[in-house]
Each structure stands twice: as C-alpha cells, then as structure tokens.
C-alpha positions as CSV (number, residue, x, y, z in Angstrom):
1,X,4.3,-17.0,-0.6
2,X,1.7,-15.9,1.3
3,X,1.6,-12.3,0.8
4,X,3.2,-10.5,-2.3
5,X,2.5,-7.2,-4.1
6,X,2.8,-6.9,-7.8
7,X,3.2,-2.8,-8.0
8,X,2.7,-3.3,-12.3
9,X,3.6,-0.4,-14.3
10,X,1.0,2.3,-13.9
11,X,0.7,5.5,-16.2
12,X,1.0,8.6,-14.7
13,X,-0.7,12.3,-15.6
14,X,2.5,14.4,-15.1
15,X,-0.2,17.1,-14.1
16,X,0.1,19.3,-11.0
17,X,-2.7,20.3,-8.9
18,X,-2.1,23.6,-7.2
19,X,-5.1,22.6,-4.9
20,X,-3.7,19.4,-3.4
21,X,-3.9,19.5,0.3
22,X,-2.4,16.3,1.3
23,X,-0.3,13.4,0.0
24,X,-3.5,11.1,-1.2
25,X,-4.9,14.2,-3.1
26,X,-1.8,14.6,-5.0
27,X,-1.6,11.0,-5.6
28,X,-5.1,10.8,-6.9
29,X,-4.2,13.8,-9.5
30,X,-1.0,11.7,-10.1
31,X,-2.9,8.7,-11.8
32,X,-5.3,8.2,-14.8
33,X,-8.3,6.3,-13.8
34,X,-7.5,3.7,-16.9
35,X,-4.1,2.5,-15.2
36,X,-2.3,-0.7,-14.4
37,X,-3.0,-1.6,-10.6
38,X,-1.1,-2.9,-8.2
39,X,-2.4,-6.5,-7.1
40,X,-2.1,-7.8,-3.7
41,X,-2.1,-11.5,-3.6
42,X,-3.3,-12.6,-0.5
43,X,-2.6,-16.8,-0.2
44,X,-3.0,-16.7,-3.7
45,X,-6.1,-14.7,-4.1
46,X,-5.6,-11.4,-6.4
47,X,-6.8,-8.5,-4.8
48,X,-6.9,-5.5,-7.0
49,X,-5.9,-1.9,-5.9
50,X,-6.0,0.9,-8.2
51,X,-3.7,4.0,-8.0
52,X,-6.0,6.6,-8.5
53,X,-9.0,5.9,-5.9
54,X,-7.6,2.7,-3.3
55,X,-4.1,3.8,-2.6
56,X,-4.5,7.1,-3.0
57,X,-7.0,6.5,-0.3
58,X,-4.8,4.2,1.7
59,X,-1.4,6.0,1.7
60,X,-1.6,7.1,5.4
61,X,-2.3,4.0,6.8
62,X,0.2,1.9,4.4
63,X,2.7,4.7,5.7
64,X,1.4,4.2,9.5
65,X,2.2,0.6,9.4
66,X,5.4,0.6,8.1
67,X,6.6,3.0,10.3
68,X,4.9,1.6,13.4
69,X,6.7,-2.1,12.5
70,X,10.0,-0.6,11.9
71,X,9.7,1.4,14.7
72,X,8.1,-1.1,17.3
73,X,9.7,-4.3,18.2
74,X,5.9,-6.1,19.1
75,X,2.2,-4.5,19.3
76,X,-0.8,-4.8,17.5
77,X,-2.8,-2.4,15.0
78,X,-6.1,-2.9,13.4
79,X,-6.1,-0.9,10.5
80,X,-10.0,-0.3,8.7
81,X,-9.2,0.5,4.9
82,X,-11.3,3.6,4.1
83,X,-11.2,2.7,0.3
84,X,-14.8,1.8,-0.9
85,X,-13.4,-1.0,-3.3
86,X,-10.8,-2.0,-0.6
87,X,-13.2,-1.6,2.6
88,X,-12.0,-4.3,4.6
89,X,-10.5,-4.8,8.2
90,X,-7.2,-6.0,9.1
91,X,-6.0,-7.2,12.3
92,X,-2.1,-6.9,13.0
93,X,0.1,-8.1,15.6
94,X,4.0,-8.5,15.4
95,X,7.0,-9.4,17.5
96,X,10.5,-8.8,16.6
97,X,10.3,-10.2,13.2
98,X,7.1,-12.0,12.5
99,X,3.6,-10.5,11.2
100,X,0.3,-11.9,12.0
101,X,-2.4,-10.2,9.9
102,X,-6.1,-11.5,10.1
103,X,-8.3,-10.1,8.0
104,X,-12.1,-9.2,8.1
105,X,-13.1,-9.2,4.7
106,X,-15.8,-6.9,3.3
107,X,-17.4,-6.5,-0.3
108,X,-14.7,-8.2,-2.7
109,X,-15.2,-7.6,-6.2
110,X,-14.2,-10.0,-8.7
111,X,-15.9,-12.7,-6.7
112,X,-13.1,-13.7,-4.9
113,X,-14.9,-13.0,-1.1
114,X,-15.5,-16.8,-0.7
115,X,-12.1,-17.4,-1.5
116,X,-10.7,-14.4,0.6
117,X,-12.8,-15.5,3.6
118,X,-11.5,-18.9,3.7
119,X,-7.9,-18.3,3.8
120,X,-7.0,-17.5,6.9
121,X,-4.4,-15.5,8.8
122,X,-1.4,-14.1,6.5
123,X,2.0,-14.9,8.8
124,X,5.1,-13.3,7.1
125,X,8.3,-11.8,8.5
126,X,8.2,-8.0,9.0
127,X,10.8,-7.0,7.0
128,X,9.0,-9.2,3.8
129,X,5.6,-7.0,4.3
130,X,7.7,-4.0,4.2
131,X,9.8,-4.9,1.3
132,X,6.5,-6.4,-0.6
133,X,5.3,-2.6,-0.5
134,X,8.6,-0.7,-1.6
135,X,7.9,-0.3,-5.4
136,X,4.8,0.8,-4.6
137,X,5.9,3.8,-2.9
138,X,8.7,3.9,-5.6
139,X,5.7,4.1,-8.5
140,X,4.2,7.0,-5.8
141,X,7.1,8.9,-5.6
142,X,7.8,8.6,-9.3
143,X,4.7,9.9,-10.4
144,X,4.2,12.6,-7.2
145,X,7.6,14.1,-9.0
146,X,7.1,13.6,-12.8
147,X,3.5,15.7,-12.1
148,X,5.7,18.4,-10.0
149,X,5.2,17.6,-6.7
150,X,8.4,18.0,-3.9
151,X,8.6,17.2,-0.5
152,X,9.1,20.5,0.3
153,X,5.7,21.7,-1.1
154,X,4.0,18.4,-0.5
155,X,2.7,17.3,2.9
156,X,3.7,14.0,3.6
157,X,5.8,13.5,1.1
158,X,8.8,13.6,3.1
159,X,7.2,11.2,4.8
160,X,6.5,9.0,1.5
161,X,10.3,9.4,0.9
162,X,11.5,8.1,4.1
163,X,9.2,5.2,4.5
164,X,10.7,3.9,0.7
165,X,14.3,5.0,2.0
166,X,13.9,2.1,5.5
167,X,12.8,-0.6,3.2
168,X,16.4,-2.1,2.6
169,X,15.0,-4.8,-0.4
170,X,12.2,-5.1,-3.0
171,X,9.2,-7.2,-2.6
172,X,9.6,-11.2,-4.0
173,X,8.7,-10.1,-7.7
174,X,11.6,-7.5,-8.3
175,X,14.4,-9.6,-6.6
C-alpha cells in the first residue's frame, strides 16, 4: 500500500468549550496534547499527525477533499496544509476512480524529509483515500460528542457527520 492511515486510539478531554467557534476549535479542546496520533504512511514513510494541533488544523481541508472527490468525477486541487508540523503542499488530480497526489514536502520532523522527498507521487483509487480517512473522522466525532458537542450547536459538524456517513468502508487497517 501506498497510502494508509493508522487513526490509533487517542484520549479525549470530555470537556466543552462554550467558546468554540468552529469545528477545528472544538476539535482542539477535544484532545489532550499527550495523545496517540494518527500516522499517515506515505510509501512507507510514517508521517505523524497529532489530534490536538495538525488535524484540528486540517479538518476543513480533509473535509474539502473528500467531498470534492465524491462529488466530482475528475479535477485537480492543490491543497497547502496550514499545520506548522504538517506544512506541506499537495498536488491532486483524479478521474473517475483513480487519485494522483504529488506532494511538495516541507519541514518533516523525525528526519524522514529525505525519505519523503524521494518517493514520489502516491496513485491510489478514490474510494481507498476516502476510506483510509474514515476512523479518523470516527475518532473526531467520538470525541466532539463525548466533550458535548452536537451538530446542531457545532458548525461543521454536520458537515463532519456526513463526510464519515459517504465513506462506505474503513481504511486497510480496520478491514
């Protein structure tokens, strides 16, 4: 496999806060900073992504893609990860099932960026990319709810909800 997600088994605060604005602020008072990450591995390259700062940070545009591929039968996105641990650039294009994504690879920690930098495109079907990200957003929602969150109070939560509903299977690891 080229591209699989390993969501782990994160702790979460069970706190609410009342001043949340948006789905990634909830998300960020959702986790502990000390938490199992999910772990991207990219050609075989672990890429690390912690709950509480990257995906918290990332949510939109994890949710932007995976509506935009199950909506769109081909097109291309680049997609510039905001996270400062996970600030890298990715290049997508699609047709009606297959996913091209070409990363530009910034600042890696763990010093993998050689490694990263050297492996190339990632070519995977869509509906494998989407799945790969479903207990993800199952870990999101869980912990979004066990802190008191609702996607009637929460914006984008919904949104959260539905993108998790579309994917029809889990990623490789939880088959």
């Amino acid at each position: 496999m080229s591209f699989i997600i390993q969501a782990s088994c994160p702790k979460f605060t069970g706190l609410f806060d009342s001043e949340a604005e948006s789905l990634s602020d909830a998300i960020e008072s959702s986790f502990p900073l000390l938490t199992e990450n999910a772990v991207i591995v990219w050609k075989y390259v672990p890429i690390l992504l912690g709950y509480k700062y990257d995906i918290s940070i990332m949510i939109d545009d994890i949710l932007e893609i995976l509506e935009v591929l199950r909506k769109e039968n081909s097109g291309a996105k680049t997609i510039h990860w905001a996270s400062n641990t996970f600030a890298h650039v990715w290049h997508l294009s699609w047709d009606s099932t297959q996913l091209v994504i070409n990363a530009d690879w910034g600042s890696v920690s763990g010093g993998t960026g050689q490694l990263l930098q050297n492996s190339g495109n990632v070519t995977l079907t869509k509906q494998s990319f989407n799945s790969e990200w479903k207990r993800v957003l199952n870990n999101l929602i869980t912990a979004l709810s066990k802190s008191g969150y609702s996607e009637e109070g929460l914006p984008g939560m919904k949104r959260l909800v539905h993108e998790y509903e579309a994917i029809e299977t889990e990623g490789n690891i939880y088959r």
